[in-house]
N, CA, C and O atoms as a printed pandas DataFrame, in Angstrom:
     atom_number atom_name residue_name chain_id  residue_number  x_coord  y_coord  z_coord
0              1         N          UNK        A               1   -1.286    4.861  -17.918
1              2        CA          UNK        A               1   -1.070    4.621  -16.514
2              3         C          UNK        A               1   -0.508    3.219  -16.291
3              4         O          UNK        A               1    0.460    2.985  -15.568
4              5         N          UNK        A               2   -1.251    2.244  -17.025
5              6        CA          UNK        A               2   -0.667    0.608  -16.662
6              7         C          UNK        A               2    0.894    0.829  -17.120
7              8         O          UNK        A               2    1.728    0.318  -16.372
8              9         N          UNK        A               3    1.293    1.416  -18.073
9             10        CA          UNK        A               3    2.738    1.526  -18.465
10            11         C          UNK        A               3    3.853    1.888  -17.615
11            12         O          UNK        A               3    4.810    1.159  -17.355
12            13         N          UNK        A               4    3.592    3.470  -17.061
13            14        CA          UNK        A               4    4.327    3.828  -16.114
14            15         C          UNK        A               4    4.101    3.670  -14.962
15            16         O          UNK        A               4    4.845    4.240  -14.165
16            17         N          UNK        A               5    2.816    2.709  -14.380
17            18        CA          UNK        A               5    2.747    2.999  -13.537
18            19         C          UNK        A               5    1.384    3.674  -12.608
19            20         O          UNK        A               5    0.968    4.691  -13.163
20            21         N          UNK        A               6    0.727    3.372  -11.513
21            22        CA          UNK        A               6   -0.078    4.168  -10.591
22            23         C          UNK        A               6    0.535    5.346  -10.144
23            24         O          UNK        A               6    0.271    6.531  -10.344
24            25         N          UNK        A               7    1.713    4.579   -9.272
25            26        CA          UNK        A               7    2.195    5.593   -8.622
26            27         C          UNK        A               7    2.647    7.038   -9.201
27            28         O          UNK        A               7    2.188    8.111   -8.810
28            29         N          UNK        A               8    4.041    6.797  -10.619
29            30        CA          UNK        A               8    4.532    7.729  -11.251
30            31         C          UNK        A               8    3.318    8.580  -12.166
31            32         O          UNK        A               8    3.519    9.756  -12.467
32            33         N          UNK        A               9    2.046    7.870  -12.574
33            34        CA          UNK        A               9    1.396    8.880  -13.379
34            35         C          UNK        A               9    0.589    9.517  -12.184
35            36         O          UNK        A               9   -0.233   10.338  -12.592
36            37         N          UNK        A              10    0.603    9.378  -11.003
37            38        CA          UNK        A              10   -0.479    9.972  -10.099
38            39         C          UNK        A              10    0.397   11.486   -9.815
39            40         O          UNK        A              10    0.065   12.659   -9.991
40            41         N          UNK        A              11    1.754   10.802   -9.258
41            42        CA          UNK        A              11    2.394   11.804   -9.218
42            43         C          UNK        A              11    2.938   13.385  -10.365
43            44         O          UNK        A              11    3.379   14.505  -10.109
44            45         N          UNK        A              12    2.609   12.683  -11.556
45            46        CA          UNK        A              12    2.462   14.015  -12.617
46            47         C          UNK        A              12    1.392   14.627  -12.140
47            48         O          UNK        A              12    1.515   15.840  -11.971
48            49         N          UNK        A              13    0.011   13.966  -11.777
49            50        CA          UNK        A              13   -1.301   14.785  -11.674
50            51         C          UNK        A              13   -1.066   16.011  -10.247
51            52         O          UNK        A              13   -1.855   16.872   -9.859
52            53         N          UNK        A              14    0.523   15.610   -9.644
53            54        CA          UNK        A              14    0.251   15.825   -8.091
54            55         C          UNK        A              14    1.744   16.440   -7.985
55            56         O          UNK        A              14    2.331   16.124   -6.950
56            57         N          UNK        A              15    2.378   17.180   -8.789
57            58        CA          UNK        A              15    3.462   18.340   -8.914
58            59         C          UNK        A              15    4.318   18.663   -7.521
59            60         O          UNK        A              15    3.846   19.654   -6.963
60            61         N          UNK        A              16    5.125   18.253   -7.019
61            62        CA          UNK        A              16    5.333   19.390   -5.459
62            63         C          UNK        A              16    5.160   18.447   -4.611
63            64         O          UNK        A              16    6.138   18.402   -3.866
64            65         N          UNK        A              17    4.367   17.646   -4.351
65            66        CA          UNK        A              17    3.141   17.022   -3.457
66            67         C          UNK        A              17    4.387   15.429   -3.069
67            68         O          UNK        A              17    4.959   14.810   -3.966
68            69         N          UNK        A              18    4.516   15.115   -1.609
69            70        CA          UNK        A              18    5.226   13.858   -0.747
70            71         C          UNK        A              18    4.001   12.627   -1.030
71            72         O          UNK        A              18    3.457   12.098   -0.060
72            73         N          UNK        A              19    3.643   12.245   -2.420
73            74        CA          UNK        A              19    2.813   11.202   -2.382
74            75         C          UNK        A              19    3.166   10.042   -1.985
75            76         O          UNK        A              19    4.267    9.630   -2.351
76            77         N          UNK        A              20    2.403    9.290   -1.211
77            78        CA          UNK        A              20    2.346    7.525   -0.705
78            79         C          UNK        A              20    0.921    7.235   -1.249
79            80         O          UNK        A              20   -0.192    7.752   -1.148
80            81         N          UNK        A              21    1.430    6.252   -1.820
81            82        CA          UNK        A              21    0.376    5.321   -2.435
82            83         C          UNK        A              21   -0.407    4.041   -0.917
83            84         O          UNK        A              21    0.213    3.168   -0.309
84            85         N          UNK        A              22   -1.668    4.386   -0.780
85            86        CA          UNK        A              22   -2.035    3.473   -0.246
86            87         C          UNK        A              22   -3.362    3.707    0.412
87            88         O          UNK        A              22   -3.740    4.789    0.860
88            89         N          UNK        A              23   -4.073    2.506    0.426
89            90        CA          UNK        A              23   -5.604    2.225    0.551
90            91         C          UNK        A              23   -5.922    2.207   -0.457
91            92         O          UNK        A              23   -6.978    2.804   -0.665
92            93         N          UNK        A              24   -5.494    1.790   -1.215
93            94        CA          UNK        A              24   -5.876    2.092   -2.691
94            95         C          UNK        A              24   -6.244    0.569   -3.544
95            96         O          UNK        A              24   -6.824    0.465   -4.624
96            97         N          UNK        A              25   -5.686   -0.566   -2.648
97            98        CA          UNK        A              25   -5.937   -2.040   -3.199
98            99         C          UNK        A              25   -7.342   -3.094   -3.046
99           100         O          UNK        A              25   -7.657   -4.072   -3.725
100          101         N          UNK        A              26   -8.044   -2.439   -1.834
101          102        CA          UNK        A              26   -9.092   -3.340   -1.561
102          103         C          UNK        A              26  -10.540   -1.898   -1.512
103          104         O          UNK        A              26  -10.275   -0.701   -1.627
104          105         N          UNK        A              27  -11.904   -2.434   -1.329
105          106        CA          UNK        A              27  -13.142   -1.768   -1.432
106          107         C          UNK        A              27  -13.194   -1.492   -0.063
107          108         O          UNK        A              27  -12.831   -2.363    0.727
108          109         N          UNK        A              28  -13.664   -0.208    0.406
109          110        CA          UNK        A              28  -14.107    0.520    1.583
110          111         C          UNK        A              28  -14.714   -0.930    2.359
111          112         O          UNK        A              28  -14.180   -1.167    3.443
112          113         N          UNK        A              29  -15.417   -1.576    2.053
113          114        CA          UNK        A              29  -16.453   -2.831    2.371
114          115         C          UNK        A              29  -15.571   -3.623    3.386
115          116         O          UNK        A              29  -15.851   -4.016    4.518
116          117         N          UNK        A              30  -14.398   -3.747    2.640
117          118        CA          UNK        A              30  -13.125   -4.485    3.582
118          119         C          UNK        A              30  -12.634   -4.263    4.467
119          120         O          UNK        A              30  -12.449   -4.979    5.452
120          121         N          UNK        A              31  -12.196   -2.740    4.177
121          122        CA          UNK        A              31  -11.641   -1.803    5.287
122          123         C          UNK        A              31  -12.192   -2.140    6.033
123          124         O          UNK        A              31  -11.887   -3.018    6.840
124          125         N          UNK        A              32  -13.537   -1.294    5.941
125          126        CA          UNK        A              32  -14.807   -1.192    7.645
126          127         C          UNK        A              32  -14.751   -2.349    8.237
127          128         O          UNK        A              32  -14.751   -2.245    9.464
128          129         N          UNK        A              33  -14.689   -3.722    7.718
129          130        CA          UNK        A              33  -15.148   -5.119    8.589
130          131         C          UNK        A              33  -13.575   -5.446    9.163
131          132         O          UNK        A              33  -13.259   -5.925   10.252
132          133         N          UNK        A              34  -12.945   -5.133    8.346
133          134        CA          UNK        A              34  -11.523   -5.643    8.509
134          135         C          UNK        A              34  -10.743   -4.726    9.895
135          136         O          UNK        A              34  -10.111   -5.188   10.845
136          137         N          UNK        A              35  -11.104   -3.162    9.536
137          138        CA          UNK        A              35   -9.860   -2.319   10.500
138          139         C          UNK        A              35  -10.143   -2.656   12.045
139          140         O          UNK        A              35  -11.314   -2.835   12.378
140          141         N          UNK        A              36   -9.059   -2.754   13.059
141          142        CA          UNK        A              36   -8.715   -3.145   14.025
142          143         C          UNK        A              36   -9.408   -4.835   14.536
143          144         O          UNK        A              36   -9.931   -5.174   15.598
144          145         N          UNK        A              37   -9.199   -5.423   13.592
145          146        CA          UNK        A              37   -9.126   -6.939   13.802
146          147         C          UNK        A              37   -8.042   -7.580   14.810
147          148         O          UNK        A              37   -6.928   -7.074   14.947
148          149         N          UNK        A              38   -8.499   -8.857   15.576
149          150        CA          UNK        A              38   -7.640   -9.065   16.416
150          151         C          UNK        A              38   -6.316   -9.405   15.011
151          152         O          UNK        A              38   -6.528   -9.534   13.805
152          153         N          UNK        A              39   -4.688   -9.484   15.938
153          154        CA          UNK        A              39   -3.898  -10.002   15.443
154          155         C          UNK        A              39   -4.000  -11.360   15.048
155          156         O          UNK        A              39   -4.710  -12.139   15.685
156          157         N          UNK        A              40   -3.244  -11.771   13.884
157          158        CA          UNK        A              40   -2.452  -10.630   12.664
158          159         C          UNK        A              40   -3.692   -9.875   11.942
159          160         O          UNK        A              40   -4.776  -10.373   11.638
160          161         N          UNK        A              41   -3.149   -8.239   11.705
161          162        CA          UNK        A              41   -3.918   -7.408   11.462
162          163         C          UNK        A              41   -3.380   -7.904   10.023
163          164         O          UNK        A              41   -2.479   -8.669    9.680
164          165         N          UNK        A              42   -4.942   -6.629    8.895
165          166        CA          UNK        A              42   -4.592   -6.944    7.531
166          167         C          UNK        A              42   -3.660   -6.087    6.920
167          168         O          UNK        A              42   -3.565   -4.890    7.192
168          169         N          UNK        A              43   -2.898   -6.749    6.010
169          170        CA          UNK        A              43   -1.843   -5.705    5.702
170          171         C          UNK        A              43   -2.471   -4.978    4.345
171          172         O          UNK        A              43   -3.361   -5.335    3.573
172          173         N          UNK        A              44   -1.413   -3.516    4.405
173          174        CA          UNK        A              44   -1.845   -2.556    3.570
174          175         C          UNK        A              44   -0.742   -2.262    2.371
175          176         O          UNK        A              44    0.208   -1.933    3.082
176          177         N          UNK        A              45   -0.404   -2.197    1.438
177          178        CA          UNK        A              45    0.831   -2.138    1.138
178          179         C          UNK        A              45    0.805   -0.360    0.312
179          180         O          UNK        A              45    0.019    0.179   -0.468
180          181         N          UNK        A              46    2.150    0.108    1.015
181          182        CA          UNK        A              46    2.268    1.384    0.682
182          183         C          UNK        A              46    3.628    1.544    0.186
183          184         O          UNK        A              46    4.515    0.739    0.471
184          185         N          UNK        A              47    3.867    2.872   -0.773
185          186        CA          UNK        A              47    4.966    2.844   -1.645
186          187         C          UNK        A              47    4.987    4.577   -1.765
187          188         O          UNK        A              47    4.045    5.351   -1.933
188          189         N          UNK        A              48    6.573    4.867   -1.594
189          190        CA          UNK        A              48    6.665    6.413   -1.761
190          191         C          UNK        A              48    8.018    6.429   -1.893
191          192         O          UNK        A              48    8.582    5.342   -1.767
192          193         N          UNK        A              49    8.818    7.596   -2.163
193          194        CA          UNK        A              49    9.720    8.320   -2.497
194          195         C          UNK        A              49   10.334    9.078   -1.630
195          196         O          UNK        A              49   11.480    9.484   -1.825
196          197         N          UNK        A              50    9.631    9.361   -0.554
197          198        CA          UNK        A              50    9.887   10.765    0.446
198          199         C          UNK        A              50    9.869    9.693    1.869
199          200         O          UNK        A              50    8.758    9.239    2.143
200          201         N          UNK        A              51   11.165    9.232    2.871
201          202        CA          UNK        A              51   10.718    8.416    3.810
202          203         C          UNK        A              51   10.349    9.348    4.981
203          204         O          UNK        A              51   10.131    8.707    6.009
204          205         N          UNK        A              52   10.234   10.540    5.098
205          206        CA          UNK        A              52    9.000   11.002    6.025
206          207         C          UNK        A              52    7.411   10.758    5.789
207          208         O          UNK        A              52    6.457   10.345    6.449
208          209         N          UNK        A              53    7.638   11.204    4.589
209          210        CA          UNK        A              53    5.810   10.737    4.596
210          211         C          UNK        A              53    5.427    9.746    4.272
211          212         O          UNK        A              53    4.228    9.560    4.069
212          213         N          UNK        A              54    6.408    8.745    4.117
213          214        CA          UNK        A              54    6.331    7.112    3.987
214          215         C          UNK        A              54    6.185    6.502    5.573
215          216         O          UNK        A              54    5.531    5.509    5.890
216          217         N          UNK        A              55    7.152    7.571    6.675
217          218        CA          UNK        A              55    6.373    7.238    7.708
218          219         C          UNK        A              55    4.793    7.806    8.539
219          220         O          UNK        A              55    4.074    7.442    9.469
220          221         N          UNK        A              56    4.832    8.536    7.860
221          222        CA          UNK        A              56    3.572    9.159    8.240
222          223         C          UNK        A              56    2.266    8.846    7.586
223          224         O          UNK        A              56    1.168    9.109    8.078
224          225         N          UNK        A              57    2.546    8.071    6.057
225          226        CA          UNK        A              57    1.417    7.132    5.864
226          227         C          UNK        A              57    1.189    5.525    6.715
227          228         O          UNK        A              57    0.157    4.936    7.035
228          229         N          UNK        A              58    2.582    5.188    6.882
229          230        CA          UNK        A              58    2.677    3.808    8.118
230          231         C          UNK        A              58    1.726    3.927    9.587
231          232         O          UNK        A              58    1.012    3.160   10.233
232          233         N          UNK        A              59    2.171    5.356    9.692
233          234        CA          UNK        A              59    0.948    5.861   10.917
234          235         C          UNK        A              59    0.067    5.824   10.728
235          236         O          UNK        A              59   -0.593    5.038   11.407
236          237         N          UNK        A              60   -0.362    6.318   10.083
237          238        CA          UNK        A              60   -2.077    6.434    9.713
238          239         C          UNK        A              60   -2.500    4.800    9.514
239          240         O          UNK        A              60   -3.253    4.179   10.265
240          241         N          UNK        A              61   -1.889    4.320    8.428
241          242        CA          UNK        A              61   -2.202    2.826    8.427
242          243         C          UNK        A              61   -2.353    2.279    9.887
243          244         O          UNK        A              61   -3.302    1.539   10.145
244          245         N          UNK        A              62   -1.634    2.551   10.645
245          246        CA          UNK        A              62   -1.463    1.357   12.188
246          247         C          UNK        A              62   -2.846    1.999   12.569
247          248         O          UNK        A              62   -3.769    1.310   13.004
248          249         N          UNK        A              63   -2.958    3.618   12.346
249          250        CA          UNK        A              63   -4.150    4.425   13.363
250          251         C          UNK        A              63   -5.368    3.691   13.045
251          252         O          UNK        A              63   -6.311    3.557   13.824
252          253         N          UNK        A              64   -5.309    3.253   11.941
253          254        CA          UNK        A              64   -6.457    3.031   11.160
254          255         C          UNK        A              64   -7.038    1.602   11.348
255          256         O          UNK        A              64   -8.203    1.214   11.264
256          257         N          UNK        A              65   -5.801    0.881   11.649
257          258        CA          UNK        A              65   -5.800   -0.665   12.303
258          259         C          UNK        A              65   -5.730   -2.098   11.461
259          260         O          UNK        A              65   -6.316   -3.180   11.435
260          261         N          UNK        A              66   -4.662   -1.426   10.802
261          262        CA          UNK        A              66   -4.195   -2.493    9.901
262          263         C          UNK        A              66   -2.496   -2.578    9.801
263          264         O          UNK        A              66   -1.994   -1.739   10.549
264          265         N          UNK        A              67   -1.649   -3.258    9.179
265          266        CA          UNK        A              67   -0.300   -3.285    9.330
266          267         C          UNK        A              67    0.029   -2.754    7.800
267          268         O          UNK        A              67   -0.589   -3.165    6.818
268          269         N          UNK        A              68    1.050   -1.819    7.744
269          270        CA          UNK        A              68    1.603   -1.320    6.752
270          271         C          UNK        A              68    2.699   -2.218    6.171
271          272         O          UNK        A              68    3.559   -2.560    6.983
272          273         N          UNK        A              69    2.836   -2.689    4.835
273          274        CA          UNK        A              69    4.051   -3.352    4.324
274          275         C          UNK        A              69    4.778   -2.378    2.966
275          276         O          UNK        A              69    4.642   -2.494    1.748
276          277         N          UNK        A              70    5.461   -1.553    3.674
277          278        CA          UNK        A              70    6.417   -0.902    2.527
278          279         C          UNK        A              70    6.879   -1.868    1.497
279          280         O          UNK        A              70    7.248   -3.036    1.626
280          281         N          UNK        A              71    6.767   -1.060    0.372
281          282        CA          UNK        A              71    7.158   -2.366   -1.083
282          283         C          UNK        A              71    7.751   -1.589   -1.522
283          284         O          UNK        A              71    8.096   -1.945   -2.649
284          285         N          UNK        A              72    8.240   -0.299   -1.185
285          286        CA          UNK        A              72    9.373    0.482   -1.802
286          287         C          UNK        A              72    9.378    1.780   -2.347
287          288         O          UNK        A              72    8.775    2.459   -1.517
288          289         N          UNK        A              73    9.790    2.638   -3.459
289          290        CA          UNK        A              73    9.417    3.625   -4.179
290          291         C          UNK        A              73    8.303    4.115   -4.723
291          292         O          UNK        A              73    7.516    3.216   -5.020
292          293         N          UNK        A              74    7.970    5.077   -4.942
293          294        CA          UNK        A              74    6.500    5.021   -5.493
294          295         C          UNK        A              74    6.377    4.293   -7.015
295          296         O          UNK        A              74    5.297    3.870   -7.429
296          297         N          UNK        A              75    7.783    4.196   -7.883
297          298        CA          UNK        A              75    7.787    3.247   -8.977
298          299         C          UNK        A              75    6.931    1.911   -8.467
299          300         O          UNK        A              75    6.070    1.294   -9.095
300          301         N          UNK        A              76    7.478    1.647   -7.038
301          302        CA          UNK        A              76    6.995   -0.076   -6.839
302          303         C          UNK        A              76    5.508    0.131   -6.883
303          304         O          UNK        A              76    4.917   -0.803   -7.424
304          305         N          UNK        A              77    4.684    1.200   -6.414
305          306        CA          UNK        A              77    3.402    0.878   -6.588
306          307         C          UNK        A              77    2.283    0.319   -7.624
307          308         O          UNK        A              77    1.091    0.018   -7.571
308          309         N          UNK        A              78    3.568    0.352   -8.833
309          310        CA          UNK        A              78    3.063   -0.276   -9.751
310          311         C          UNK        A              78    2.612   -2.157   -9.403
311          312         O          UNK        A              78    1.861   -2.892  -10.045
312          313         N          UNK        A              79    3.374   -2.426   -8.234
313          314        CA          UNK        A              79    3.217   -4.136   -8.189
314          315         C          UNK        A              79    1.917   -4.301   -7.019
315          316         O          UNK        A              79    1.449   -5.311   -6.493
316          317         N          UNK        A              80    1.600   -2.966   -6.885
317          318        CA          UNK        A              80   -0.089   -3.262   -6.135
318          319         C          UNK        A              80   -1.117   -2.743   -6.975
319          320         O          UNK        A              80   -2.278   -2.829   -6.575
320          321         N          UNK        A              81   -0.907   -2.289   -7.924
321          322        CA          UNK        A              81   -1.866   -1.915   -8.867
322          323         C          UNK        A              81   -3.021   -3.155   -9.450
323          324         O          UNK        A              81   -2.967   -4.378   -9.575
324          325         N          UNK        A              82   -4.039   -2.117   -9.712
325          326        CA          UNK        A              82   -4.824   -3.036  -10.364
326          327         C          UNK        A              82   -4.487   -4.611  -11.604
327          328         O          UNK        A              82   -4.060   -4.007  -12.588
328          329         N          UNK        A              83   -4.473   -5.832  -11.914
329          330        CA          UNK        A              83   -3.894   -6.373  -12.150
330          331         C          UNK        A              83   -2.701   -7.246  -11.722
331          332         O          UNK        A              83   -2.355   -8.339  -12.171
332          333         N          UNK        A              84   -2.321   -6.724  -11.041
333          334        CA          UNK        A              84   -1.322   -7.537  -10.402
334          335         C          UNK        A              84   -1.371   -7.982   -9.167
335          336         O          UNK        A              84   -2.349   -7.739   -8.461
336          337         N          UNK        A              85    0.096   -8.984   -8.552
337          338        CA          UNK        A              85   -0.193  -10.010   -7.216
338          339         C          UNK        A              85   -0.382   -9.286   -6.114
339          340         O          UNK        A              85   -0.794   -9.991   -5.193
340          341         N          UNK        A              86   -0.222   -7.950   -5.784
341          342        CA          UNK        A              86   -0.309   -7.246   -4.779
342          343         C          UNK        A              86   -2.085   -6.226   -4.670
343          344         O          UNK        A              86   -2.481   -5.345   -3.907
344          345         N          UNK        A              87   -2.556   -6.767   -5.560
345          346        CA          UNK        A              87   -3.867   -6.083   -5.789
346          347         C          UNK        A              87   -5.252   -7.096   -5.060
347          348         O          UNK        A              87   -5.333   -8.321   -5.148
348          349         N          UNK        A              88   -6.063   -6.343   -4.482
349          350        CA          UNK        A              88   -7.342   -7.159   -3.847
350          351         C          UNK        A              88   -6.872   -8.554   -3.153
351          352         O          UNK        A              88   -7.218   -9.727   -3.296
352          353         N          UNK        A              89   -6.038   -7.963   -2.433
353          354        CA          UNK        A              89   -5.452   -9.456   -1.298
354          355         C          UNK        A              89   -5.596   -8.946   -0.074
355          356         O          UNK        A              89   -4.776   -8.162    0.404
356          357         N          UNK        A              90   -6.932   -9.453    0.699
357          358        CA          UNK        A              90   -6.919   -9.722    2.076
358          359         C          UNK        A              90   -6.182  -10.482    2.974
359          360         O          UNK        A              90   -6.788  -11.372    3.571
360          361         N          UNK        A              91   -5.411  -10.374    3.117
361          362        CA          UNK        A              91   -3.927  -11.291    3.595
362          363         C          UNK        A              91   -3.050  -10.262    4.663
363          364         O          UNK        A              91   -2.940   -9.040    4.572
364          365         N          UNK        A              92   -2.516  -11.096    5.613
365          366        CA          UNK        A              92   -1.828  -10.642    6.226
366          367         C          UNK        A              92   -0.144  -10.454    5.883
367          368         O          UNK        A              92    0.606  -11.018    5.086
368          369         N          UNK        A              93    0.035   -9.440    6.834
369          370        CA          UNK        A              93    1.779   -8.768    5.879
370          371         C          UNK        A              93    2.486  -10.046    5.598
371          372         O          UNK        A              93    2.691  -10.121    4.386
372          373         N          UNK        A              94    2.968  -11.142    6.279
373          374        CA          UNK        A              94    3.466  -12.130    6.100
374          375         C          UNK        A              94    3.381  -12.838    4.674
375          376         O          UNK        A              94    4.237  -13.020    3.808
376          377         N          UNK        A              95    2.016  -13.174    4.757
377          378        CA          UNK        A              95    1.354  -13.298    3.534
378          379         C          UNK        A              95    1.654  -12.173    2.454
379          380         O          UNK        A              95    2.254  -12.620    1.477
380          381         N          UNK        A              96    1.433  -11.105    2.416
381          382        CA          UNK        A              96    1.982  -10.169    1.479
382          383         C          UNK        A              96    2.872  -10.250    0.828
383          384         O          UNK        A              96    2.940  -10.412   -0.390
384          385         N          UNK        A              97    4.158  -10.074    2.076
385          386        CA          UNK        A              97    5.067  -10.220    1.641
386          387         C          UNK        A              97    5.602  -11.340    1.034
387          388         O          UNK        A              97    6.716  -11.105    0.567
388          389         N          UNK        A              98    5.214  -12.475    0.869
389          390        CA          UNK        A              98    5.493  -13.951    0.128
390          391         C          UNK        A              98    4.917  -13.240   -1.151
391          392         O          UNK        A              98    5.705  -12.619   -1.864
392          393         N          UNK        A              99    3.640  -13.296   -1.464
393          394        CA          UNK        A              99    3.162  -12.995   -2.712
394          395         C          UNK        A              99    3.763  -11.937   -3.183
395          396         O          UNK        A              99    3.377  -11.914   -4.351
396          397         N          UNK        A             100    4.749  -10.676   -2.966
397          398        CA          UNK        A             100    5.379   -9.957   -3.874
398          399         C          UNK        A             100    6.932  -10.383   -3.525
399          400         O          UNK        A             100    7.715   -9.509   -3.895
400          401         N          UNK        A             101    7.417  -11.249   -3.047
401          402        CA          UNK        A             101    8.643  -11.355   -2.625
402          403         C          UNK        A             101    9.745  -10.274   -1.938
403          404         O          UNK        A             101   10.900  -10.015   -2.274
404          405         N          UNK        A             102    9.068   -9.850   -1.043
405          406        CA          UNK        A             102    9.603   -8.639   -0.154
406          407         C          UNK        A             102   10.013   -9.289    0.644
407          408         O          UNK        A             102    9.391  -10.296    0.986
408          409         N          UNK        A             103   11.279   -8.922    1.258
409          410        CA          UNK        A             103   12.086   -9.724    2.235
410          411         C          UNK        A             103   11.394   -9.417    3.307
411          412         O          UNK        A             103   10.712   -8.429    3.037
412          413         N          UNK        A             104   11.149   -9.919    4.871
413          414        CA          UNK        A             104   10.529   -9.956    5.435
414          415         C          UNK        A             104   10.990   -8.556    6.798
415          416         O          UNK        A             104   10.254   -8.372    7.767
């Protein structure tokens, strides 16, 4: 999995299936204290292949009360994976986006 990837080996397990990677970087613990915080909300970073259900995970993220920062393909979900700069960061998208160098 660290080789290819979160995203691409999830998606072998998941055949057919419009996967977006996301909620997947910080502990439930965070979520709960964190979702619908005043602004700037915390960002979430999500990654897919399919840009319908890349917007329809962005929804859910806002529903949920945090800000979504697309980082790209579901390949990119490899740069929020465990280990790396996009992993267990309570930070806002701004912030996010500096630490993986996503244009703004």
């Amino acid at each position: 999995m660290e080789r290819e990837g979160v995203g691409i080996t999830s998606q072998k397990y998941l055949p057919g299936t419009h996967l977006v990677r996301a909620f997947n970087t910080l502990s439930y613990t965070i979520f709960v204290r964190e979702a619908n915080r005043p602004d700037p909300k915390l960002a979430i970073p999500i990654a897919g292949d399919d840009g319908e259900a890349l917007a329809i995970a962005a929804g859910l993220v806002r529903d949920a009360g945090f800000e979504p920062v697309v980082v790209g393909k579901l390949v990119d979900a490899r740069r929020f994976q465990r280990g790396t700069p996009g992993y267990g960061q309570s930070v806002t998208a701004a912030e996010l986006r500096q630490k993986l160098s996503l244009t703004p």
